[in-house]
C-alpha positions as CSV (number, residue, x, y, z in Angstrom):
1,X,0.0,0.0,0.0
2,X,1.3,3.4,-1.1
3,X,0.7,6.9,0.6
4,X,0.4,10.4,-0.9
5,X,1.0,12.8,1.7
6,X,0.6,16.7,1.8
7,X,2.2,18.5,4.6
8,X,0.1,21.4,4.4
9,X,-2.9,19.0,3.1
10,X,-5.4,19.7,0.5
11,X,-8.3,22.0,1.5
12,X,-11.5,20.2,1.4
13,X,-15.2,20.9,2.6
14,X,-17.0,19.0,5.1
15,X,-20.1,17.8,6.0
16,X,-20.3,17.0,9.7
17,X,-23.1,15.4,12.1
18,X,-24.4,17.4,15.3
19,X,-21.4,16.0,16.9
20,X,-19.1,16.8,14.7
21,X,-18.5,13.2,12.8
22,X,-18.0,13.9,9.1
23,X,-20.4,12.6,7.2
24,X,-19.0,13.5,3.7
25,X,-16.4,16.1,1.8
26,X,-15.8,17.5,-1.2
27,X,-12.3,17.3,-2.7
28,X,-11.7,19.1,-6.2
29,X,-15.3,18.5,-7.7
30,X,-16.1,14.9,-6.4
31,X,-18.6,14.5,-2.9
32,X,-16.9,11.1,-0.8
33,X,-19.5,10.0,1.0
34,X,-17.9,8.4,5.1
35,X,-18.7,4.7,5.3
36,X,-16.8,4.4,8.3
37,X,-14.4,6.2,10.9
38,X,-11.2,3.8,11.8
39,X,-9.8,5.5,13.8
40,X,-9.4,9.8,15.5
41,X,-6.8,11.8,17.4
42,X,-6.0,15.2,18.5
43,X,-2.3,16.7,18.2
44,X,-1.0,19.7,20.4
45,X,1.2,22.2,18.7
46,X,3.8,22.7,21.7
47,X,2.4,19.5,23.4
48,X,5.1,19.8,26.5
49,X,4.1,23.5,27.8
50,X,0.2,21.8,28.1
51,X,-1.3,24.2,24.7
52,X,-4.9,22.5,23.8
53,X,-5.1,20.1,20.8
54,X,-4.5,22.3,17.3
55,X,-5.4,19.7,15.2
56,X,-8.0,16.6,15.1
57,X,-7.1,13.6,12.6
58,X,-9.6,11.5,11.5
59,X,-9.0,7.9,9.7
60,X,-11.6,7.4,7.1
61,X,-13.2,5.2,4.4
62,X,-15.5,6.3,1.8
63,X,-17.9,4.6,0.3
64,X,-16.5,5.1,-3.2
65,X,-13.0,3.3,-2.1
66,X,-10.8,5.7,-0.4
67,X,-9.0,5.1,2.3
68,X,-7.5,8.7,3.9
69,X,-6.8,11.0,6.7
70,X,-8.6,13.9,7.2
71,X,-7.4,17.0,9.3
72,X,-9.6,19.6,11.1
73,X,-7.9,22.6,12.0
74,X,-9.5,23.7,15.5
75,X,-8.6,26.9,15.7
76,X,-9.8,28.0,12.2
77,X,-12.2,25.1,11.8
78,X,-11.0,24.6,8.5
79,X,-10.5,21.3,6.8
80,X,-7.9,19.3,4.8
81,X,-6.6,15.7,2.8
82,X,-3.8,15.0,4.3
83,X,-3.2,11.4,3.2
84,X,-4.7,9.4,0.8
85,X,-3.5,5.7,0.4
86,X,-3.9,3.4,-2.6
C-alpha cells in the first residue's frame, strides 16, 4: 500500500453530524460520502508547555474506495486531505 502525503494537506469541505463526525467532503469537484471512521486523534502544537489540541485527525473510508486521513484545523475550523492511500 502506497501513501500520498501533503504536509500542508489539501483543503477540502466537510459535512459534519451534530457532533461533529464527518459525514461526507468534497475534494476538487467529487462529494466522498464516510462509510466508516477507523480511527481519530487530536495533536498539540507545543504538546510539553500543556497548549490545547491544534489539530484533530480522523482515519476514514469512503464509500467510493478511499481510504484517507482527514485533518480539522480547531482553531480556524478549517479542513484538509492529508493522506490518501492506494
Amino acid at each position: 500500500m502506497n501513501a500520498h502525503v501533503w504536509i500542508n494537506g489539501e483543503d477540502i469541505a466537510v459535512i459534519c453530524d451534530a457532533h461533529g463526525k464527518p459525514l461526507r467532503f468534497r475534494w476538487g469537484k467529487d462529494m466522498h460520502q464516510v462509510e466508516r471512521i477507523c480511527n481519530r486523534w487530536r495533536a498539540k502544537g507545543v504538546w510539553w508547555r500543556g497548549e490545547r489540541a491544534d489539530r484533530e485527525y480522523i482515519k476514514l473510508t469512503t464509500t467510493d474506495g478511499l481510504l484517507c486521513v482527514v485533518a480539522r484545523d480547531m482553531q480556524r475550523d478549517a479542513w484538509a486531505l492529508v493522506c490518501l492511500y492506494d
